[in-house]
C-alpha positions as CSV (number, residue, x, y, z in Angstrom):
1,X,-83.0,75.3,-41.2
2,X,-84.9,78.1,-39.6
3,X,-88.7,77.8,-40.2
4,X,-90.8,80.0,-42.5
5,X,-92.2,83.1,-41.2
6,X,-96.0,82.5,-41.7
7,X,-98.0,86.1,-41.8
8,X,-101.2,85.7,-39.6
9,X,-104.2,88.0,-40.1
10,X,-107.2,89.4,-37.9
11,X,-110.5,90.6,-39.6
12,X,-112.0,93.9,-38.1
13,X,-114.7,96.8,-39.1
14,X,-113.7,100.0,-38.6
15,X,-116.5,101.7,-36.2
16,X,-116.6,104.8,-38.1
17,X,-117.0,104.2,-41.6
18,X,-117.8,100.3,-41.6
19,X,-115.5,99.6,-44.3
20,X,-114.3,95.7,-43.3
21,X,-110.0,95.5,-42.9
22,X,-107.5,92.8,-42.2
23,X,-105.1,93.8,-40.0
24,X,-101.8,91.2,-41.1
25,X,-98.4,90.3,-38.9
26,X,-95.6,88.1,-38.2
27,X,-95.9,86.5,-34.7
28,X,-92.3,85.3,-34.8
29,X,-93.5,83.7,-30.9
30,X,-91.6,80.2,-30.6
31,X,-90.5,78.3,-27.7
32,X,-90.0,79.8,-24.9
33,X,-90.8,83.9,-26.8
34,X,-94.5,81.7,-26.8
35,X,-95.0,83.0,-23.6
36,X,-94.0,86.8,-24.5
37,X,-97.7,89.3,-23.6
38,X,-99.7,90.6,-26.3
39,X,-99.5,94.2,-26.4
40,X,-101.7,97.0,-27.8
41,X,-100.7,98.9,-31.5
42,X,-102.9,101.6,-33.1
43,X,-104.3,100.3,-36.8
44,X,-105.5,103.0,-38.8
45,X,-108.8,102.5,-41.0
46,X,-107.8,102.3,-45.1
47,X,-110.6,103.5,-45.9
48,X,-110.9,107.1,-43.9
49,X,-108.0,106.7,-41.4
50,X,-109.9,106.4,-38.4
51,X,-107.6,104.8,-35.7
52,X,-108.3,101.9,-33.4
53,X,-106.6,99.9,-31.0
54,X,-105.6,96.2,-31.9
55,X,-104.2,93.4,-29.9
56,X,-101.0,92.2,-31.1
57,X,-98.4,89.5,-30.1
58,X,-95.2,91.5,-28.5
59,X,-93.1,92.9,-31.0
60,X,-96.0,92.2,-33.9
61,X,-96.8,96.0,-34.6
62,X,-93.7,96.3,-36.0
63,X,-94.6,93.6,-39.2
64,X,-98.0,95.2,-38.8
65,X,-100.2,95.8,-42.2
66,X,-103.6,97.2,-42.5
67,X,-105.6,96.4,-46.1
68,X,-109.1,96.7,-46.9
69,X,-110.8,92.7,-47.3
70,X,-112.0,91.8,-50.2
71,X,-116.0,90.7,-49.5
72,X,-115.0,88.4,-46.4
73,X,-116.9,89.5,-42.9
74,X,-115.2,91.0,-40.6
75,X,-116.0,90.6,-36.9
76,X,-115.6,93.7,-34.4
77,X,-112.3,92.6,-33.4
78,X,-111.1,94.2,-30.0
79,X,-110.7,97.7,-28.2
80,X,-112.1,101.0,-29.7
């Protein structure tokens, strides 16, 4: 039976606005697809659609959801 896809999630602030965002996706990385790079996906801000790069597992952007959080701190996350 094939396991359960499990949706991982990354806080970040956006560095225009400051409105705090999770950026959610699958990272369907097992065995020997573990070792697949990260690569770099563009996550725009919910709040006023200012764009950033985010690190992603290969393949990840294209599961990739952006949603404002809900009182939880958000760190600065990575990239600009």
């Amino acid at each position: 039976m094939p396991e359960a896809r499990v949706r991982k999630s990354d806080s970040h602030r956006c560095p225009e606005c400051g409105a705090a965002f999770e950026v959610t996706y699958f990272d369907d990385r097992v065995g020997e697809r573990a070792l697949l790079p990260m690569s770099i996906a563009r996550a725009a801000c919910p709040a006023c659609g200012h764009s950033r790069s985010v690190s992603l597992p290969a393949g990840a952007e294209r599961t990739l959801l952006v949603e404002l959080s809900e009182g939880s701190e958000a760190d600065e996350g990575g990239g600009g």
